[in-house]
C-alpha positions as CSV (number, residue, x, y, z in Angstrom):
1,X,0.0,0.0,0.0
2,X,1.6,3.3,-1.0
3,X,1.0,6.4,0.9
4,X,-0.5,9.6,-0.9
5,X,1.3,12.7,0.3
6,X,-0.6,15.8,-0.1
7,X,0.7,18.9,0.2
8,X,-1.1,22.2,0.5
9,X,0.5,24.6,-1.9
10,X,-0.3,28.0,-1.7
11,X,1.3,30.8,-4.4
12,X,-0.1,34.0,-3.0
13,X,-2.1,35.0,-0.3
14,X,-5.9,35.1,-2.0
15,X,-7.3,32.3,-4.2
16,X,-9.8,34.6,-6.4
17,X,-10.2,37.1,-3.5
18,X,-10.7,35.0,-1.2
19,X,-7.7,35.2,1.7
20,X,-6.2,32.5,3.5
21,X,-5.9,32.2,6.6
22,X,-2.3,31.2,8.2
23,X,-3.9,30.1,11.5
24,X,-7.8,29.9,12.2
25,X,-8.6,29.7,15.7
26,X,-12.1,27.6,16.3
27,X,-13.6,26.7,19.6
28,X,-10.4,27.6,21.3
29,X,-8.2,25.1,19.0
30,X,-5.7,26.9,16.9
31,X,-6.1,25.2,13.2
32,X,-3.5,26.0,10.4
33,X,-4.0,24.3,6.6
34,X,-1.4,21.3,7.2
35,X,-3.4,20.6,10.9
36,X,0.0,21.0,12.8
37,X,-0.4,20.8,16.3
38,X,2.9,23.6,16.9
39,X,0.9,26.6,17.4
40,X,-2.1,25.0,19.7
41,X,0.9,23.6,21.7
42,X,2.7,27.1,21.8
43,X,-1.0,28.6,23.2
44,X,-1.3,25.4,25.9
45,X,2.5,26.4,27.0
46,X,1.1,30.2,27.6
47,X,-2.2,29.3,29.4
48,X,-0.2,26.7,31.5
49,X,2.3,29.3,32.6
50,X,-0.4,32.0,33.5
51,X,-1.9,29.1,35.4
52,X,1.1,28.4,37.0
53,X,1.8,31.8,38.1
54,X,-1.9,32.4,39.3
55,X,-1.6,29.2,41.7
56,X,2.1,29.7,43.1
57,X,1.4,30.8,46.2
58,X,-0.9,27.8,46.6
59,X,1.7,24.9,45.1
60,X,4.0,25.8,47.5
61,X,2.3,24.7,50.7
62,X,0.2,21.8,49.6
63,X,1.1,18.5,48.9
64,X,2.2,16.6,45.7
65,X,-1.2,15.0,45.6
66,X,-3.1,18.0,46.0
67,X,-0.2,19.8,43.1
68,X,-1.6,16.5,41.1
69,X,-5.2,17.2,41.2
70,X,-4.9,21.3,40.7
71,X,-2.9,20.1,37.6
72,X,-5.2,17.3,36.5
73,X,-8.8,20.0,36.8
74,X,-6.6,22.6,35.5
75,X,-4.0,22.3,33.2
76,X,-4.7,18.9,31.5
77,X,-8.1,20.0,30.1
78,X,-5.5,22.5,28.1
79,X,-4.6,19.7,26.1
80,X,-7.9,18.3,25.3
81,X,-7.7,21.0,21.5
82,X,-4.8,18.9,20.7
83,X,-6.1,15.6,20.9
84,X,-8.1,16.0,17.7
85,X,-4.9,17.3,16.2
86,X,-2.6,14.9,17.8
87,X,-4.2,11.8,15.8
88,X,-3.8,13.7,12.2
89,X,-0.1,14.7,13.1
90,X,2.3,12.5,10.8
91,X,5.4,13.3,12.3
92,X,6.3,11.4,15.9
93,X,9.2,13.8,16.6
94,X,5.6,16.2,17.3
95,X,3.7,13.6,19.2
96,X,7.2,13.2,21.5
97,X,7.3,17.5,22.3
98,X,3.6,17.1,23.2
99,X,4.5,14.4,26.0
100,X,7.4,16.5,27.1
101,X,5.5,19.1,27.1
102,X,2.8,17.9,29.8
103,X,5.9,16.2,32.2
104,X,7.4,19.8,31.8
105,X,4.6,21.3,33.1
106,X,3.7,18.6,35.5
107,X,7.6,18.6,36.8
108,X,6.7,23.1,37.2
109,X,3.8,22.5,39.2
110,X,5.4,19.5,41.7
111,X,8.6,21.8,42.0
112,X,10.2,19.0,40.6
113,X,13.9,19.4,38.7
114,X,14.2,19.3,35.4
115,X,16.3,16.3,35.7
116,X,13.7,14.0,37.2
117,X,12.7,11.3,35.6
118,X,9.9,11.4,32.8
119,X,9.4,7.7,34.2
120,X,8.7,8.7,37.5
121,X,6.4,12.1,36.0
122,X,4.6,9.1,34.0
123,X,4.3,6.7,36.9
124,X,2.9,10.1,39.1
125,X,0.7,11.8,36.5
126,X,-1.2,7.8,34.9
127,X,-2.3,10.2,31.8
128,X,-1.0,8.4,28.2
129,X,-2.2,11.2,25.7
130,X,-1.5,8.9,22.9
131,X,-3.7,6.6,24.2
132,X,-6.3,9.4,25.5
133,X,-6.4,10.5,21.3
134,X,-7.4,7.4,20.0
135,X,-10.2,6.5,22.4
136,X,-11.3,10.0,21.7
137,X,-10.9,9.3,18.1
138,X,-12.7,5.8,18.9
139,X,-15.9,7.6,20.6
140,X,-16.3,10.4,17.8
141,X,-16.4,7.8,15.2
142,X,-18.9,6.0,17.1
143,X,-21.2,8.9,17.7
């Protein structure tokens, strides 16, 4: 089975005065013409660490399970928009910066170093978005 690769090719910026649109945001997703997840994960990044600033004061005196939860209700909801985007994505080097991307914000709002272990962030955080994708994928198709 061969693989068709299309590629959206635009010359100028109109097609027959119409104008295209370099990123379309919709329902809080950010949606460019090749589906890349890059700037949807660039606005998660920014919402995360406005988040993170707003609940400092509290992340400091509770506990890592209460850190857990304030980043389970609030920050992983963020990356809900990509999970549509994340099954379309081609390339795995993208799927990989997602990932990192949640243990890096996990890792901020434990106080955790930058060298702990993503194995241990895993173990602690029991979220696979990979997996979360595809049984999204699985109950849209359904419906």
């Amino acid at each position: 089975m061969t693989k068709v690769h299309t590629e959206w090719q635009v010359d100028r910026k109109d097609i027959e005065g119409i104008p295209i649109c370099i990123i379309y945001k919709y329902l809080g997703a950010s949606l460019t013409p090749k589906l890349s997840c890059i700037p949807q994960l660039n606005n998660i990044k920014k919402k995360a660490a406005h988040l993170l600033v707003k609940f400092s004061p509290y992340l400091k005196n509770i506990s890592a399970e209460g850190c857990t939860g304030i980043f389970l209700t609030f920050i992983m909801p963020l990356f809900n928009t990509i999970l549509v985007l994340l099954n379309q994505e081609p390339g795995e080097a993208h799927r990989a910066r997602i990932e990192k991307t949640k243990n890096i914000l996990f890792k901020q709002c434990l106080g955790l170093k930058k060298r702990t272990s993503s194995k241990l962030v895993e173990d602690m955080l029991r979220v696979n978005l990979k997996e979360k994708a595809h049984s999204e994928n699985e109950v849209s198709l359904v419906k």
